[in-house]
C-alpha positions in Angstrom: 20.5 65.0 -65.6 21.2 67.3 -62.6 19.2 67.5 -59.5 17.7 70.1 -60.4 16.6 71.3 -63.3 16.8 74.3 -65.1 13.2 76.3 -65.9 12.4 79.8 -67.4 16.1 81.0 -66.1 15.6 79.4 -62.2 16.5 75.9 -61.1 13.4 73.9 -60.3 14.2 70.5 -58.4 12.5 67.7 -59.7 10.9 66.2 -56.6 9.1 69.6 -55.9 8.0 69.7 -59.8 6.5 65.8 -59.2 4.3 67.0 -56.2 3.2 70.2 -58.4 2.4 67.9 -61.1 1.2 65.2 -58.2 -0.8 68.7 -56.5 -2.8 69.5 -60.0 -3.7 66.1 -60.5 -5.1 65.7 -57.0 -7.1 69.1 -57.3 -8.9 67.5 -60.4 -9.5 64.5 -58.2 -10.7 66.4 -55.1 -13.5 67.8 -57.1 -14.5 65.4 -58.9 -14.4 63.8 -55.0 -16.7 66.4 -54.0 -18.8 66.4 -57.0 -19.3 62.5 -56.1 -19.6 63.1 -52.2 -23.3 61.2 -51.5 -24.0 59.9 -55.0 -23.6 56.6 -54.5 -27.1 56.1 -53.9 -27.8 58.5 -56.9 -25.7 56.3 -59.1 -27.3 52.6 -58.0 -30.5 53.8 -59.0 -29.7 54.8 -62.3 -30.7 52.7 -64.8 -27.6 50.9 -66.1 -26.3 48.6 -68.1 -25.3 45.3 -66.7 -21.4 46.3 -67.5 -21.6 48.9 -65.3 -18.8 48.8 -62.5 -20.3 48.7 -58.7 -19.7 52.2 -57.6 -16.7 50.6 -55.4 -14.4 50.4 -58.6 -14.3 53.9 -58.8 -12.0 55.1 -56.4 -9.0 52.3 -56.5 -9.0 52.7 -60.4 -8.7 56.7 -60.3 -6.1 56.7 -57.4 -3.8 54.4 -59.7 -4.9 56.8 -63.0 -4.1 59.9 -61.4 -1.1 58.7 -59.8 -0.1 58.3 -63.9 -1.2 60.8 -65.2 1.2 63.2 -63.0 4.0 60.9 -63.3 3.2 61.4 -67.3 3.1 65.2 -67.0 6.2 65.6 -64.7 8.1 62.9 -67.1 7.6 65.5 -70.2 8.2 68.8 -67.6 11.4 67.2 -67.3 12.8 66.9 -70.7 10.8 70.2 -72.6 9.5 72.3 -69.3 6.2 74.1 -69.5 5.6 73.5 -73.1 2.4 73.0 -75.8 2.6 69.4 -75.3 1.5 70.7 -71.4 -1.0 72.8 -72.6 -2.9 70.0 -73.8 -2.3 68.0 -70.9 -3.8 70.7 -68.5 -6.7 71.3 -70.9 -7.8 67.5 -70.8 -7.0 67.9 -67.0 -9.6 70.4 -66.2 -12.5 68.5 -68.8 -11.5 65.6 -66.3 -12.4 67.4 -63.5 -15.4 68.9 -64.9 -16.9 66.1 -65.5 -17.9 65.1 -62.4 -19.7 67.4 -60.9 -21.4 68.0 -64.5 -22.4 64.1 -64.2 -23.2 63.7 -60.6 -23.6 67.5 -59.3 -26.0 68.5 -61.8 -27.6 65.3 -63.0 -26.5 66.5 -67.0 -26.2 63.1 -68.4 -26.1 64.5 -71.7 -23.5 67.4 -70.9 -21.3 65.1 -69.2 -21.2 62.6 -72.6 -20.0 66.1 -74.2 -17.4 66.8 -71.6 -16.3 63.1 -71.7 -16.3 63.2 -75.1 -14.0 65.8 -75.8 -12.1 64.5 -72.9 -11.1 61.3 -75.0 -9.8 63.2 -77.8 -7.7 66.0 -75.9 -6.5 63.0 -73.9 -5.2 61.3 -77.6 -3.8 64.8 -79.0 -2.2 64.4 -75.5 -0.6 60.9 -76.2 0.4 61.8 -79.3 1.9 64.7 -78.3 3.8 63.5 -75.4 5.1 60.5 -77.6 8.0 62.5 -79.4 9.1 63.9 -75.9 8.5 60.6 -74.0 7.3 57.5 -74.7 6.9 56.4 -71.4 4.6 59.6 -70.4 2.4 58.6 -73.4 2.4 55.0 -72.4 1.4 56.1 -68.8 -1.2 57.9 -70.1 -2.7 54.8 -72.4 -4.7 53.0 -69.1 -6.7 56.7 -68.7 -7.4 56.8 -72.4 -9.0 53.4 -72.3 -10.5 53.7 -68.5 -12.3 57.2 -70.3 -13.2 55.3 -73.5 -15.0 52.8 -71.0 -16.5 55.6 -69.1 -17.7 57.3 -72.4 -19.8 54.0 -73.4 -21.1 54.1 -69.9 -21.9 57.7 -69.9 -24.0 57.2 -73.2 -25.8 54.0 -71.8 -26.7 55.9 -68.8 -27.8 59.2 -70.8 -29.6 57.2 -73.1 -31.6 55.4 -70.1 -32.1 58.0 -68.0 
């Protein structure tokens, strides 16, 4: 493939698509970042179960998610452009960063299961759609599929105890 690659009529150079994918995907973190600024307190007193990570996990798992799921996005940018398979992508992006400040922010345990939830399957129609173009993009995104499945169960325990 060529340097750069060729988008909507314009060539795009790869390495400046990666840090737009690598930009979106670190907007998504920065506010679920802020929506988690000063809740660590908040989270050790909720009633949890005893599976429940120590709020410490949090970060180092996300930084090695994210740092997937842009490499996934950019991987299928590269062979289709800005196509549907994207669309989905972005739209399971934003529930990801929604959820967050729908958790922590406002205390909705019970919105937050319904964000989450609808986060795990846009983030399946997302594998399965990236799997035709790539199957290394869907394969990156199969760690934040089953990190969100995890975070689901916890999201109900915590809803339901709360």
């Amino acid at each position: 493939m060529s340097s750069h690659v060729m988008r909507s009529g314009r060539h795009v150079s790869p390495w400046l698509a990666l840090a737009g994918f690598g930009a979106a995907v670190a907007v998504a973190a920065l506010i679920g970042g802020l929506g988690v600024a000063g809740t660590s307190g908040e989270y050790q007193s909720l009633d949890r179960p005893s599976w429940a990570p120590p709020s410490s996990v949090f970060g180092p798992v996300w930084t090695v998610l994210y740092a997937m799921i842009a490499v996934s996005g950019w991987l299928v940018w590269r062979r289709t452009g800005w196509s549907p398979a994207l669309n989905w992508y972005a739209a399971q992006l934003v529930l990801n960063a929604l959820w967050t400040p729908v958790f922590f922010g406002a205390g909705q345990y019970g919105l937050a299961l319904i964000d989450i939830a609808v986060l795990w399957v846009l983030i399946g129609v997302t594998v399965w759609k990236f799997r035709p173009v790539s199957k290394v993009a869907a394969g990156l995104l199969l760690p934040y599929w089953l990190w969100v499945t995890y975070a689901t169960a916890l999201n109900a325990a915590i809803w339901l105890a709360n």
